[in-house]
N, C-alpha and C positions, 0 to 999 in steps of 0.2 A: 468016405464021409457019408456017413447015413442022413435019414430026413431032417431030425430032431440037430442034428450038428448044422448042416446046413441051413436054417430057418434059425440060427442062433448067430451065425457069422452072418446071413441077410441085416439081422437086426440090429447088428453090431456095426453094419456097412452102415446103415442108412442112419444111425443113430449118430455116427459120427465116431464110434466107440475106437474106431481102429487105428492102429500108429501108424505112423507114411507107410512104413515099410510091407504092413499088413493090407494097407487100402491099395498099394500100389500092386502088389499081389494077387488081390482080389480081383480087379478091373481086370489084368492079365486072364488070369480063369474064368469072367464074363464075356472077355472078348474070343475065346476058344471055345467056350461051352455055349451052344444056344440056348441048351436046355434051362443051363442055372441064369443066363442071362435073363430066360423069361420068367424064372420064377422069381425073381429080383421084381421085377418091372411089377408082377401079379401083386407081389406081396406091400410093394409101395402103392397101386391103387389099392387097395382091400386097406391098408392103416391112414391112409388120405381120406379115404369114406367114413372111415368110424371118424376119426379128428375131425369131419367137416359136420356130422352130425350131432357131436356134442357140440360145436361152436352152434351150432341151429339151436339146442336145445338153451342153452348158455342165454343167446342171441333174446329167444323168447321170454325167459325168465325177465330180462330186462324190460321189456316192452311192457308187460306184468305190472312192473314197477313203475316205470313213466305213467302209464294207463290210472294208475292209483294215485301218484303223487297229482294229475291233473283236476280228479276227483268229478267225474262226467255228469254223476247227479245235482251237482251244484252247480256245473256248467249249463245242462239243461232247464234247472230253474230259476238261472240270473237271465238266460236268454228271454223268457217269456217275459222279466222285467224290461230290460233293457237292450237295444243291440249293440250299445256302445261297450257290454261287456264283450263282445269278439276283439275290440282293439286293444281294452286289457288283459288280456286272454294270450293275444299272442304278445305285447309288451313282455308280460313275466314273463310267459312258455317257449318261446320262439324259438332257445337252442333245445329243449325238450322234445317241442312237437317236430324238427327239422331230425333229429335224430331216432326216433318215432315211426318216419317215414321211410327213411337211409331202412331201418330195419324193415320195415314192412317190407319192402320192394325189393332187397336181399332174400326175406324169407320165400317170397314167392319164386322168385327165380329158385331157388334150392330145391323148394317143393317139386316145382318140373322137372328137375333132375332126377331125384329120387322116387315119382312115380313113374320113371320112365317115359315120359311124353317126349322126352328128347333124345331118346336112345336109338333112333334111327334118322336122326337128325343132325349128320355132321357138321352140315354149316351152321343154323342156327347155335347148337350147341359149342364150337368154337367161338360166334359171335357174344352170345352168352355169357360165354366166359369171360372175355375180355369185358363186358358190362359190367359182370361181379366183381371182377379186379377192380373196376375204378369205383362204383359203389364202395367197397371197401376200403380206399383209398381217403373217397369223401369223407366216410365216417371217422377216420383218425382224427380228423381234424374239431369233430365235432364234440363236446364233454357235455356230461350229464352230471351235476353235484362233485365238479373238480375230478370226476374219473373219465378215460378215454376209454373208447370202444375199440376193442382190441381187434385187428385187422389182420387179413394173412397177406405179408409184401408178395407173396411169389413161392413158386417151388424152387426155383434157379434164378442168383442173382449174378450178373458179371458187367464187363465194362463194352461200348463199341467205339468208333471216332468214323466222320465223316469222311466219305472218300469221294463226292461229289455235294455241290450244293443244294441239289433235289435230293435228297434225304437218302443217299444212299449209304448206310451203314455198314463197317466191319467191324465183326469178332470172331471168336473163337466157333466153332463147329460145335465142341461139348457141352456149349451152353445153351442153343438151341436146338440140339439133338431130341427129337421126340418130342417138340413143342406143340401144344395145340393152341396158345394164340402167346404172340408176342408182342410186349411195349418196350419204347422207349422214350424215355427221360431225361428232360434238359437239365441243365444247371440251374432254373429259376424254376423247378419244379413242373413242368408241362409235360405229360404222360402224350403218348401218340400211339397209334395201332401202328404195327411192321409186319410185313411178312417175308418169309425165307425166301431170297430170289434166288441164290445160287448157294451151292456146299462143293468144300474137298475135303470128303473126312480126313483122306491121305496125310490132308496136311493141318488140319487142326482149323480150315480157315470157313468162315460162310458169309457171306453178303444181304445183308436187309435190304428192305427198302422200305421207307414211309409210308404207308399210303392210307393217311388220317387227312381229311379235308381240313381238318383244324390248321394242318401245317402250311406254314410260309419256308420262302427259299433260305438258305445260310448265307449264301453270299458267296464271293470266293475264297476260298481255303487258304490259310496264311502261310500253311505248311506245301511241302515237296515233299515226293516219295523217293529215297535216294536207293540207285539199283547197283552201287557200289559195295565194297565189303567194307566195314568199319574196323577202325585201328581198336586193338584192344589197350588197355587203360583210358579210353576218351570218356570223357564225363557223360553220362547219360542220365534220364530221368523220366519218367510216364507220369498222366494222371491217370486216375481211375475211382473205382468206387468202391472199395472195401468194408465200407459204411455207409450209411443215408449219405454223410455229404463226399465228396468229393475232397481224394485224395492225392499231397505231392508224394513223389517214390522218385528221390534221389540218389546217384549210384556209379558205378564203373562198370565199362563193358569188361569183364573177366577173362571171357574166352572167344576164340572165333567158331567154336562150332560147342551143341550139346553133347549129350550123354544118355547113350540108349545101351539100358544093360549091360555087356564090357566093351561097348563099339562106342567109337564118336557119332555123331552126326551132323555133318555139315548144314543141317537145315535149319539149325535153331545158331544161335549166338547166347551165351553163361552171361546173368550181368548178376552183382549185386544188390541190385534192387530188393526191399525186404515186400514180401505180395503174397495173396491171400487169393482163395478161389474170387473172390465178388473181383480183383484184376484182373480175371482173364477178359481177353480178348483189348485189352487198352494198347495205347497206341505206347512204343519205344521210341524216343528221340534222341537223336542228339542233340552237343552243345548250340550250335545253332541253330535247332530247331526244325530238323530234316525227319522225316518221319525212315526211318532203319530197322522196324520189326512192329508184332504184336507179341502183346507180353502170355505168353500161354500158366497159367497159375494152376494146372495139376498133375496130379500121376508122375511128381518128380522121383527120380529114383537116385538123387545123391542129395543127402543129407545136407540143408541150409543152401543148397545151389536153387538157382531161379534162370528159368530160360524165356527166349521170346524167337519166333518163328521170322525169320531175317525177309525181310520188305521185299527181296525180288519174287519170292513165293508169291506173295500179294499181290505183284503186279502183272506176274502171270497169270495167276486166277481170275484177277478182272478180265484180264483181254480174253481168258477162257468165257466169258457167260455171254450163252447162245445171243445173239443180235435178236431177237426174236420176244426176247426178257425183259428189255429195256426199252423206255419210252423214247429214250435219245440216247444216240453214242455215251461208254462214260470214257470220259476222255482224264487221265489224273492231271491233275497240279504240275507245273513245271516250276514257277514263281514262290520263293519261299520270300515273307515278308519279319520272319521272327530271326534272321542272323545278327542284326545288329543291338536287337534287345535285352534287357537286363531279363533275369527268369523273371520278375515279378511283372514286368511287361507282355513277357512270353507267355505266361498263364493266361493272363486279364485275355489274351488275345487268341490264344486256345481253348478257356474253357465254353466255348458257347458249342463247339465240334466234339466236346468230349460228352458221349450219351451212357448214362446208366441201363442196361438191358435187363425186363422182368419177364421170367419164364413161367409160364402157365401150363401145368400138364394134369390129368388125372395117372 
């Protein structure tokens, strides 16, 4: 494969352009090749940078525009009438000038990036980021003449669920693979900084943890981790986040082990769940309400099958992270409080443990 073919299949990766079978492919010769792996990674910063500098440029044209619809020379000379024009001023203008600012304060952070003021600056420039994300956040919410200011949610979006009441989060490993800062997000929309406490690439799994002051405790967890093997045909079903809101994924557990290449593998469980990359890392339940896997949503290699990585994985992994990590033992759930529930009880009473994960990378 020459340069020009490879820098065509890159773009075809990241575009989304490629069918399972191709993308599943792919990832296989990124994880044996270093070289093309890196030049994957290069060639996704270098198209991140151009897309972030047209949104700057985008970004300002607006500000342009509010700046004129305000009309500053007529604001300057109702001032020297009256001061009571400040309070009409911001009466009309208040979502204008709030959105105004959302951009100003964007802009400048972007600025420091791109003259390099932050380029030997890993922590602030992580910190940073995670500022721009929610800045940008803020701004969706914000409209200027019935149009929204258009935001970037994330480079990687996927699902986590609590596995302690101190904020301790699992999902998948692929999602926050290479992350330079990470949120997550409630069901009532509350964004929180996390960072990587522990990973098994091995095994697709990694551990957050909160650690946004804004955050209060959950509570205890209504759910059990069950270190049993699940019957195949039992009803199962995940939340997760495929979309902004929060999604049910109704199903049967299919098979007792997955599908790697022409071998089984005893590590995953086949269910029929239908799921999308933004499931990965959601919790798999059973009928009762037992937590029995994390739903893994990529790099399938059998056509319409869906797998999730079976709970004892998980419950080794926790008792694997160094004592040294954690502020306090994490000790899992024994007490499951959803068996006698209707699902629509079982939700109401799950969803506030099920968190939306946004990936931030250059």
């Amino acid at each position: 494969m020459n340069d020009n073919e490879l820098l065509e299949q890159i773009e075809r990766y990241l575009n989304g352009e490629m069918t399972k079978q191709e993308r599943a492919a792919f990832e296989i010769l990124r994880s044996e090749n270093a070289e093309i792996n890196e030049k994957v990674v290069e060639h996704k910063h270098f198209t991140n940078l151009i897309k972030q500098y047209g949104e700057r440029l985008e970004l300002e044209k607006r500000l342009d525009a509010i700046h004129n619809e305000i009309d500053v020379e007529t604001l300057e000379d109702e001032l020297k009438i009256h001061p009571s024009f400040i309070v009409r001023l911001w009466r009309n203008h208040h979502s204008k000038i709030s959105v105004a600012a959302s951009i100003a304060i964007f802009s400048v952070l972007v600025t420091l990036f791109y003259t390099g003021y932050l380029t030997n600056r890993d922590q602030d420039y992580r910190y940073l980021s995670g500022e721009i994300a929610q800045i940008k956040q803020q701004m969706k919410t914000q409209q200027r003449v019935g149009m929204k200011v258009p935001v970037n949610p994330g480079n990687i979006r996927g699902t986590g669920f609590a596995v302690s009441s101190n904020g301790c989060i699992v999902t998948n490993f692929h999602v926050v693979r290479n992350a330079d800062s990470v949120y997550v997000q409630s069901v009532d929309g509350k964004s929180y900084r996390a960072k990587v406490l522990y990973t098994e690439p091995q095994n697709d799994i990694a551990v957050l943890q909160i650690n946004d002051t804004s955050f209060k405790t959950l509570g205890t967890l209504p759910y059990a981790f069950k270190n049993s093997e699940t019957e195949i045909g039992e009803s199962v079903f995940t939340l997760g986040y495929p979309r902004d809101a929060m999604v049910l994924g109704p199903g049967y557990l299919t098979a007792s082990t997955g599908f790697n290449g022409a071998t089984t593998d005893s590590t995953f469980y086949q269910v029929s769940i239908p799921v999308t990359f933004g499931n990965s890392g959601g919790p798999l339940l059973d009928n009762k309400g037992n937590i029995i896997g994390i739903i893994k949503a990529s790099e399938t290699h059998v056509e319409g099958a869906n797998f999730a990585i079976k709970s004892n994985y998980l419950i080794k992994a926790i008792q694997d992270i160094p004592a040294d990590s954690l502020n306090r033992p994490l000790i899992l759930n024994t007490k499951n409080t959803l068996a006698n529930l209707t699902r629509v009880q079982q939700i109401k009473k799950l969803q506030n443990y099920v968190f939306m994960v946004r990936v931030y990378n250059q």
